[in-house]
C-alpha positions as CSV (number, residue, x, y, z in Angstrom):
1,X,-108.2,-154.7,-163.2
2,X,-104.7,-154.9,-162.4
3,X,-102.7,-151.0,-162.6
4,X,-98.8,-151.1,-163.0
5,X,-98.4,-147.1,-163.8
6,X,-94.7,-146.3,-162.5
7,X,-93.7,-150.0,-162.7
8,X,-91.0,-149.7,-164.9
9,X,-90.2,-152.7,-167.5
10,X,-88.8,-155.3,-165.7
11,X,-85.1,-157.1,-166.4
12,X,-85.6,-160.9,-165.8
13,X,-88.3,-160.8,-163.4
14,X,-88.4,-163.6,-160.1
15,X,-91.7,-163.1,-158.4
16,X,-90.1,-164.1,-154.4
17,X,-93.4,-164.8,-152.5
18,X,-93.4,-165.2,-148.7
19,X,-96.7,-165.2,-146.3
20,X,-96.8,-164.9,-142.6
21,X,-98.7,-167.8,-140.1
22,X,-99.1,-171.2,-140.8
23,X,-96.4,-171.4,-143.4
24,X,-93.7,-169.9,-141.9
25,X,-92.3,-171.1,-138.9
26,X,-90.1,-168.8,-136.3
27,X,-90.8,-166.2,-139.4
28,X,-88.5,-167.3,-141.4
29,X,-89.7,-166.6,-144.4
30,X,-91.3,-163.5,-144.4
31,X,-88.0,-162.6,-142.5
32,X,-86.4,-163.4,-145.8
33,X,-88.5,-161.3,-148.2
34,X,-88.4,-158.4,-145.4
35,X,-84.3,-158.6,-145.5
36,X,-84.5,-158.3,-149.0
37,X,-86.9,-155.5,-149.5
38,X,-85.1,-153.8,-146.9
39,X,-81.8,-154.2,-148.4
40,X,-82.9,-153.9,-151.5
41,X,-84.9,-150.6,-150.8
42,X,-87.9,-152.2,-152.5
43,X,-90.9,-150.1,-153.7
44,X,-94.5,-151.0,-152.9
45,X,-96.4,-150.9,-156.3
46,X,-99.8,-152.6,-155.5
47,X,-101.4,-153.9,-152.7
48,X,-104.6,-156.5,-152.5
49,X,-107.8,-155.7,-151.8
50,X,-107.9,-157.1,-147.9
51,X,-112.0,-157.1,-147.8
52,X,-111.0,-159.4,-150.1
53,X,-109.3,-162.3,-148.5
54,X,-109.3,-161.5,-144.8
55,X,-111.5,-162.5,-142.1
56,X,-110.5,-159.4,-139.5
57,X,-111.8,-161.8,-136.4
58,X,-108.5,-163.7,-136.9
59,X,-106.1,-160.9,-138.5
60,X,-107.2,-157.7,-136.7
61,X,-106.3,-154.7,-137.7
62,X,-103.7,-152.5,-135.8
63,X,-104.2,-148.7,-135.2
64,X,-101.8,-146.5,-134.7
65,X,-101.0,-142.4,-134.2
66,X,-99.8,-140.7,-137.0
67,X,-98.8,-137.4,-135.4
68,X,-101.9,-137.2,-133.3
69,X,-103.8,-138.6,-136.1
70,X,-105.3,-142.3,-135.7
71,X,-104.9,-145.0,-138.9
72,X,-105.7,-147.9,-139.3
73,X,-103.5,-150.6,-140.9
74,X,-105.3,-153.8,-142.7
75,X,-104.0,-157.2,-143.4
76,X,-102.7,-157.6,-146.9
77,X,-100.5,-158.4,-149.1
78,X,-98.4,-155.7,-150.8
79,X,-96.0,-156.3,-154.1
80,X,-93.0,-154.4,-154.2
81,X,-90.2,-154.4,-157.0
82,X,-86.2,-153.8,-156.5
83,X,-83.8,-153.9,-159.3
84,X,-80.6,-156.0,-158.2
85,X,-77.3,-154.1,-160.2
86,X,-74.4,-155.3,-161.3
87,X,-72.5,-157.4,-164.4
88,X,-76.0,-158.9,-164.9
89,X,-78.8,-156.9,-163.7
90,X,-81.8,-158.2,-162.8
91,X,-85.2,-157.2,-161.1
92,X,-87.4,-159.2,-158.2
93,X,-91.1,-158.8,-157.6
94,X,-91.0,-159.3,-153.6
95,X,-94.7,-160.9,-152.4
96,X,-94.8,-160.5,-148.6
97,X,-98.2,-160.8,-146.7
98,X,-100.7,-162.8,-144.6
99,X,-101.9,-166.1,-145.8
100,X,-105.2,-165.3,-146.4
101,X,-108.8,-166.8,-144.6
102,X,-110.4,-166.9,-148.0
103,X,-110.6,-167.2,-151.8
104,X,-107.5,-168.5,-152.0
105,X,-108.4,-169.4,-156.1
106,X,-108.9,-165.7,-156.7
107,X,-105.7,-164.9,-153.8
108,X,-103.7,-166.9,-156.7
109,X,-105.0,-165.9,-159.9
110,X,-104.2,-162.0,-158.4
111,X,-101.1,-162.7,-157.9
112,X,-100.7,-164.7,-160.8
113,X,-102.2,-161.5,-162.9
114,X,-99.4,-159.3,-161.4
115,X,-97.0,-162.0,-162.7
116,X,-98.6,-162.0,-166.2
117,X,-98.0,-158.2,-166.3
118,X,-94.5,-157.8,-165.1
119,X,-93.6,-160.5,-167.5
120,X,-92.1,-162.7,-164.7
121,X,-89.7,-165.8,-165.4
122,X,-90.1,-167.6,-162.1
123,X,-91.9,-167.7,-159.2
124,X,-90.0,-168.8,-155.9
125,X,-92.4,-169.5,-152.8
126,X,-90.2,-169.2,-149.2
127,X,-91.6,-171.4,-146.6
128,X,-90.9,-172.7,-143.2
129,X,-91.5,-176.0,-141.3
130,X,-90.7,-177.6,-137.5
131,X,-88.7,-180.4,-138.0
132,X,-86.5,-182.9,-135.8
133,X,-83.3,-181.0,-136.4
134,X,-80.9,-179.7,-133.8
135,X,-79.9,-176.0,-133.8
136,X,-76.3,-176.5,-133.7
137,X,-76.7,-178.0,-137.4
138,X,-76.8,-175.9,-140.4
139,X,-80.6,-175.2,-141.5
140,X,-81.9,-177.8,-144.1
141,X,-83.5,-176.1,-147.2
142,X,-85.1,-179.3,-149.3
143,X,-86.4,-177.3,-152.7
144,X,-89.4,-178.6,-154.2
145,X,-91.1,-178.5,-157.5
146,X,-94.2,-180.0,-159.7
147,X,-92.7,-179.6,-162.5
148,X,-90.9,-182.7,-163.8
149,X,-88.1,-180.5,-166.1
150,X,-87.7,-177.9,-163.7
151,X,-86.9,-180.5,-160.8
152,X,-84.1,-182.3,-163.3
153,X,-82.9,-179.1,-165.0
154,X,-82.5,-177.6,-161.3
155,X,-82.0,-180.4,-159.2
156,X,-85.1,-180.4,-157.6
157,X,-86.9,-182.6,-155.8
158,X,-90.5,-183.5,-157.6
159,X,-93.3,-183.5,-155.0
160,X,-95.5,-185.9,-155.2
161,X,-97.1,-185.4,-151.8
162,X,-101.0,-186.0,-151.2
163,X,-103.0,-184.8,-148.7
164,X,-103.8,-180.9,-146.8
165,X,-102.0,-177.8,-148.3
166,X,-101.6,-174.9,-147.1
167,X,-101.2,-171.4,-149.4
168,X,-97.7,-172.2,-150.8
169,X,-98.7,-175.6,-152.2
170,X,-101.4,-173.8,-153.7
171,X,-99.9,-170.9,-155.2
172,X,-97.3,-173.8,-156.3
173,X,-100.1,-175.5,-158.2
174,X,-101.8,-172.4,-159.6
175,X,-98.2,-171.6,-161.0
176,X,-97.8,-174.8,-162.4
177,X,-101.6,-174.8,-164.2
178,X,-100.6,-171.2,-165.5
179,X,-97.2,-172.6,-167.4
180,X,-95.1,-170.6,-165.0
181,X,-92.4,-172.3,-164.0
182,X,-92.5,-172.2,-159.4
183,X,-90.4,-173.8,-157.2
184,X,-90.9,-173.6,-153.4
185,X,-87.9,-173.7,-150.3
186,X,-88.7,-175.0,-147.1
187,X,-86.3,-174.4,-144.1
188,X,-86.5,-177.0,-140.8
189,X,-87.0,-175.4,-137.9
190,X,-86.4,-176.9,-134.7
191,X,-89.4,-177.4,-133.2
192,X,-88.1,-177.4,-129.6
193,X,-87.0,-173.3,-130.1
194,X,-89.7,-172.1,-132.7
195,X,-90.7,-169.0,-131.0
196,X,-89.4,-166.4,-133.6
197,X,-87.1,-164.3,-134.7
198,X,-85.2,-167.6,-136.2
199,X,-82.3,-165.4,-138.0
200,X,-80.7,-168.7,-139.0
201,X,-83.4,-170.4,-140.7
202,X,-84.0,-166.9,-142.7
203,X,-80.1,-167.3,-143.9
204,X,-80.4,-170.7,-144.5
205,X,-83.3,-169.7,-147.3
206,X,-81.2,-166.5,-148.3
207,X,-78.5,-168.8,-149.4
208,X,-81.2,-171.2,-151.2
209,X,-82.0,-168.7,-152.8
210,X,-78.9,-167.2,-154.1
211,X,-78.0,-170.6,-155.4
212,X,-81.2,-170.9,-157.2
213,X,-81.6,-168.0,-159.1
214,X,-77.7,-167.0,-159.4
215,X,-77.6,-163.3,-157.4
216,X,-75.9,-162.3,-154.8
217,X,-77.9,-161.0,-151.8
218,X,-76.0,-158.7,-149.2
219,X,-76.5,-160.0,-145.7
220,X,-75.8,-157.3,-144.0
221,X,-75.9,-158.3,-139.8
222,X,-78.1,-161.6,-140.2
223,X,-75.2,-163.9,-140.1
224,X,-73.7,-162.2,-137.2
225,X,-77.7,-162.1,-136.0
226,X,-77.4,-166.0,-136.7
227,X,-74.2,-166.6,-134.8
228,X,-75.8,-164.8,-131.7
229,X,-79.1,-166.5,-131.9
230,X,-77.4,-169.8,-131.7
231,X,-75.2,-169.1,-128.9
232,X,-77.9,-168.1,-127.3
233,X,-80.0,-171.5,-127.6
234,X,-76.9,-173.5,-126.7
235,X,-76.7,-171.0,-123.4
236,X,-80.3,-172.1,-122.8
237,X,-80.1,-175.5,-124.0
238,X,-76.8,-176.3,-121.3
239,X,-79.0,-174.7,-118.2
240,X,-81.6,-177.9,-118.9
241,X,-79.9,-181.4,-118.8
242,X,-82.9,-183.2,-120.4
243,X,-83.4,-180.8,-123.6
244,X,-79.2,-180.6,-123.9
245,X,-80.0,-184.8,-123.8
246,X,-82.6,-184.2,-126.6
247,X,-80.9,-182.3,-128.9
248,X,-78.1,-184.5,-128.9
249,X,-80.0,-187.4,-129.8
250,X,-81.0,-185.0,-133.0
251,X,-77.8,-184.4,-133.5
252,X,-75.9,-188.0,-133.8
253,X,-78.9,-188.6,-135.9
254,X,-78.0,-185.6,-137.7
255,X,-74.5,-186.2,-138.7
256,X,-75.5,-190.2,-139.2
257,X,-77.7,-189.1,-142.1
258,X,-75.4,-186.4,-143.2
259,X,-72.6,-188.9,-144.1
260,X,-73.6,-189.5,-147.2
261,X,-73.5,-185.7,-147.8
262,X,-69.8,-185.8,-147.7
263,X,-69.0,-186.3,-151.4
264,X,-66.9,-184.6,-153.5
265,X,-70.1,-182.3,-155.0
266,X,-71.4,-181.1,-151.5
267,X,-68.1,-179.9,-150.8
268,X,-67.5,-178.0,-154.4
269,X,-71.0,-176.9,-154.0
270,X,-70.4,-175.4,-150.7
271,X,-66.6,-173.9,-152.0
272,X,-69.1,-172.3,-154.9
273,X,-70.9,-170.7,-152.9
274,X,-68.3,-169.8,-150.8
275,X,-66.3,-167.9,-153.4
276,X,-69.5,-166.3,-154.8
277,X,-70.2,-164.8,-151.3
278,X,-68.3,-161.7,-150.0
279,X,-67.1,-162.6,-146.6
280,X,-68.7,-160.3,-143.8
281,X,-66.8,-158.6,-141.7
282,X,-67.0,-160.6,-138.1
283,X,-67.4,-159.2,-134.9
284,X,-66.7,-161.1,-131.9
285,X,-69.5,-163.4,-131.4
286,X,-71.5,-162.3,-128.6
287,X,-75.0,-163.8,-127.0
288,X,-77.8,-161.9,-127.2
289,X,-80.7,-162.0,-124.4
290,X,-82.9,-164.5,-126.7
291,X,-85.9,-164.9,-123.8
292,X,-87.5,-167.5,-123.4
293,X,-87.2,-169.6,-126.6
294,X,-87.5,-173.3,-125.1
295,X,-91.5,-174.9,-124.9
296,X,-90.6,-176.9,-122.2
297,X,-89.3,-173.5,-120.3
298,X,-92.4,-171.3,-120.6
299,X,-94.5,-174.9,-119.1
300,X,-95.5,-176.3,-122.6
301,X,-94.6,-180.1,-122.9
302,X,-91.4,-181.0,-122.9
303,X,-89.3,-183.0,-126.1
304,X,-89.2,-186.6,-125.8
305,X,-85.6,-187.4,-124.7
306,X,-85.4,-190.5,-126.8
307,X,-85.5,-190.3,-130.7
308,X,-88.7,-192.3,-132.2
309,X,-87.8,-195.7,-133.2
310,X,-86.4,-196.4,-137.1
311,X,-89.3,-196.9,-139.3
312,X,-92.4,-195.0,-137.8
313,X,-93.2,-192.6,-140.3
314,X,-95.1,-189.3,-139.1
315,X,-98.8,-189.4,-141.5
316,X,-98.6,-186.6,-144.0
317,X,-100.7,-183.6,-143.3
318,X,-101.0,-181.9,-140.0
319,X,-104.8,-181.1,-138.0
320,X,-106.4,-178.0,-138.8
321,X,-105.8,-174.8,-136.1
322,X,-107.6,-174.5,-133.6
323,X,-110.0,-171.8,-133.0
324,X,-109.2,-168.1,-132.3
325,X,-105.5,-168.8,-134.0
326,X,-104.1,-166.1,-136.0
327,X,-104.8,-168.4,-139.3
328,X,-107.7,-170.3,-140.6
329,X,-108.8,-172.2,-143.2
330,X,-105.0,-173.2,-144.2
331,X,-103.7,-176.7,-144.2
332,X,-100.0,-178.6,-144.6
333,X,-97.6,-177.3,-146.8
334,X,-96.7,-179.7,-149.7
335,X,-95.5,-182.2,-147.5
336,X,-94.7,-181.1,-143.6
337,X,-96.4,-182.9,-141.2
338,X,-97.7,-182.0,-137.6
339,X,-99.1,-184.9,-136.1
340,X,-101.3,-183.1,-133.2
341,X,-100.0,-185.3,-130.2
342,X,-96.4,-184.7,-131.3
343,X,-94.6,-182.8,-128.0
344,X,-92.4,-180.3,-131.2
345,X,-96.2,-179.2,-132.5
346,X,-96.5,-174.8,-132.8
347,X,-99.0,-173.8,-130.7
348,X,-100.3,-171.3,-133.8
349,X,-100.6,-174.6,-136.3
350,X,-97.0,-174.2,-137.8
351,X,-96.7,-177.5,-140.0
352,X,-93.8,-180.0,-138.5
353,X,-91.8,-182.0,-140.8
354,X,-90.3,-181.9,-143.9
355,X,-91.3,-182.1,-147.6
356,X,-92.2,-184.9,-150.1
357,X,-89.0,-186.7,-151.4
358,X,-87.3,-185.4,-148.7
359,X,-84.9,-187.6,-146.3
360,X,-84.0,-186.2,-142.7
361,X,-80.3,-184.1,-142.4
362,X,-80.9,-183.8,-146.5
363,X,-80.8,-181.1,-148.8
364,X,-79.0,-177.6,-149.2
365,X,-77.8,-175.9,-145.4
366,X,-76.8,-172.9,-144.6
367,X,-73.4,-171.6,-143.0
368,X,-72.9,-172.3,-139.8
């Protein structure tokens, strides 16, 4: 039985869901819900049952002193609301958790309940993928949808991809089966620097976001957070003559399949967003000490210097984890793929590539 007391009535709920491990690559996304429930000051209202959903060989509980006093804190996932003020006020129901080892039918139809409750509009699933993109490129964000009027009336792309899921694509689903309108955002992450933080990939799905649903999200330091992360890759990147090689391969390929972007409605769309944004203060950009963010420099394999030749697809879906990973029983999101003898692949099972309908360089990017 699902229990709102203190939940007050909601103004134009969007559910925003994000879950940590296989989905979310350099955390991106669960950075984004965690930026805006800290922003937003949100307020924890329920929290799921993690006997439930968990296997606790793979997410472990953490204990910790609490004044002298030892607690224990479980995997989950917790709800929180925040109320978003303003000329047009508006609430979101922030979904941030683990994806979970089990019953992901009954995972859904919980959250789904919650949803049914709070009288919620949309639901907007945050995900992240590794994908051939260079890190001096804004972030792709390729938005994706099953629902056929949503994709038109939003300019979406329709998935129509086949194969392993992983929690988003099923959440997705369970939305669309329930007549609640869902759309998911995947970011590209550069698989070559996908240890995480990734505060760039997090902005680039802030921005999504913003666009999407028509709010205006402070930012607070990520963009300068951004700025710093980058120049600390390209520090990183310059020290090792065959990666700086690589990821300028990625990036003539890049701006080849960017041209077409040039148009007269990317640019008005970016100028939109630009006015709607408040500009941030800047500080002098500085670079940070990012450690070792490279594969190839903490003696995993090393990116293939040479781009893969014009026409050889990468098969949808991705191999399962591998045993004693922090997920299980999770597969691709609706459309990544992570081809296990690719050199880019996440150690942790992170899905590489991009989603259904999707062309390289394409789709929404965030600010530099």
């Amino acid at each position: 039985m699902i229990e709102l007391e203190g939940v007050p009535e909601l103004i134009d709920p969007v559910m925003v869901a994000a879950f940590e491990g296989w989905n979310d690559a350099g955390d991106a996304a669960s950075g984004a819900v965690a930026h805006l429930d800290r922003e937003w000051k949100g307020e924890v209202f329920a929290a799921l049952d993690a006997e439930d959903y968990y296997d606790f060989q793979v997410n472990r509980p953490t204990v910790w002193l609490d004044n002298g006093v030892r607690k224990i804190t479980w995997p989950t996932t917790r709800l929180s609301v925040v109320r978003i003020g303003g000329a047009k006020p508006r609430d979101l129901v922030l979904v941030r958790g683990i994806e979970p080892s089990m019953r992901w039918r009954s995972f859904c139809n919980e959250i789904l309940g919650f949803a049914h409750e709070l009288g919620v509009e949309m639901v907007v699933i945050l995900g992240a993928l590794l994908g051939d993109t260079p890190h001096t490129r804004p972030v792709p964000v390729s938005g994706v949808t099953s629902d056929a009027d949503l994709a038109r009336t939003m300019d979406l792309e329709e998935t129509k991809y086949e194969g392993p899921t992983g929690i988003v694509g099923i959440l997705q689903e369970a939305c669309t089966h329930a007549g609640v309108p869902a759309v998911s955002l995947w970011a590209a992450v550069p698989h070559y620097v996908s240890q995480p933080p990734n505060p760039k990939a997090t902005l680039a799905l802030l921005n999504r976001l913003e666009d999407l649903i028509d709010i205006r999200i402070p930012l607070g330091e990520l963009p300068e957070d951004a700025r710093a992360w980058q120049l600390g890759v390209d520090q990183l990147a310059a020290e090792d003559s065959e990666v700086a090689e690589y990821v300028q391969t990625l990036e003539e390929a890049r701006d080849t399949a960017d041209l077409p972007e040039a148009s007269g409605d990317a640019i008005a769309r970016e100028f939109e967003r630009y006015l709607r944004r408040r500009d941030p203060a800047g500080s002098p950009e500085t670079a940070t000490d990012t450690g070792s963010y490279f594969r190839d420099l903490s003696g995993g394999p090393r990116p293939q210097a040479k781009p893969k030749p014009e026409g050889t697809a990468e098969p949808e879906g991705t191999a399962e984890p591998q045993d004693g990973q922090q997920q299980t029983g999770t597969g691709a999101p609706e459309g990544p793929v992570a081809p296990d003898d690719k050199a880019g692949d996440e150690p942790d099972g992170t899905p590489k590539g991009k989603p259904e309908g999707t062309s390289d360089g394409a789709g929404d990017t965030s600010e530099d």
